[in-house]
N, C-alpha and C positions, 0 to 999 in steps of 0.2 A: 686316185681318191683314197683317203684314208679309211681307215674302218672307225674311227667317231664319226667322222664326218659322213659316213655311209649310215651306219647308226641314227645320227643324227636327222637324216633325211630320211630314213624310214618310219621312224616315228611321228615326224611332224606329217608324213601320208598317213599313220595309221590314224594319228588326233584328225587330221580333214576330214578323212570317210567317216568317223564315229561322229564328228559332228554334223555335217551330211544326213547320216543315217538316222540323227537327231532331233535336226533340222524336218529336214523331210525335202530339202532341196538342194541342188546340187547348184544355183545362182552364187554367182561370186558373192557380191556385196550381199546378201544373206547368210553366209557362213561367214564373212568378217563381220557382219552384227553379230549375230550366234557366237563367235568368239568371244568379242570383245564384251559382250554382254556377260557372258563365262567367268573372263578376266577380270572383270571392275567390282562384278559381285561378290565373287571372292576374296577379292583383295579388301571390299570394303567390309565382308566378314571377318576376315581375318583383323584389321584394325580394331572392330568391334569387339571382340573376344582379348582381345589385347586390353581392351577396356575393361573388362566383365571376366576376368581371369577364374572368377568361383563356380564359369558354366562349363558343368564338363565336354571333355572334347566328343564324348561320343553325343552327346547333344548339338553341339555344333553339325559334326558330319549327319545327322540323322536329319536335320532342319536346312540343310545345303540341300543333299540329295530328294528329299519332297517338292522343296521349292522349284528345283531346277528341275526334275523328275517331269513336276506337274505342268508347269511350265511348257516346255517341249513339247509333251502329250497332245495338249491345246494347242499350240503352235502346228504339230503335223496333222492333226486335224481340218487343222482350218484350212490349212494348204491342198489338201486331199478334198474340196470343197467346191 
């Protein structure tokens, strides 16, 4: 094995457990929602900020992490239910 590719596969285990831990479930297709919920919304931030180039970025990161933050929170709540 390489060491990227060892690299590589330790980190994609560290992003599972932290989404997991996130999540609050260790269900497959729940942590590929939880990803891909992840993925789209920040991509779809990021286009939007592309758009609105005058919002600073520490607004952006401040308005991701609440969102997603809070998100979550409720989400492992409800799961603990």
């Amino acid at each position: 094995m390489e060491l990227s590719t060892g690299r590589d596969e330790l980190g994609a285990q560290r992003a599972h457990e932290r989404v997991e831990n996130l999540v609050g479930s260790a269900d497959q297709e729940m942590l590929e929602m939880a990803a891909e919920l992840l993925r789209a919304g920040l991509t779809g931030l990021a286009i939007w900020w592309h758009e609105h180039p005058h919002v600073p970025r520490e607004q952006i990161v401040r308005t991701a992490v609440n969102v997603l933050w809070t998100g979550f929170d409720r989400a492992r709540r409800a799961e603990a239910q």
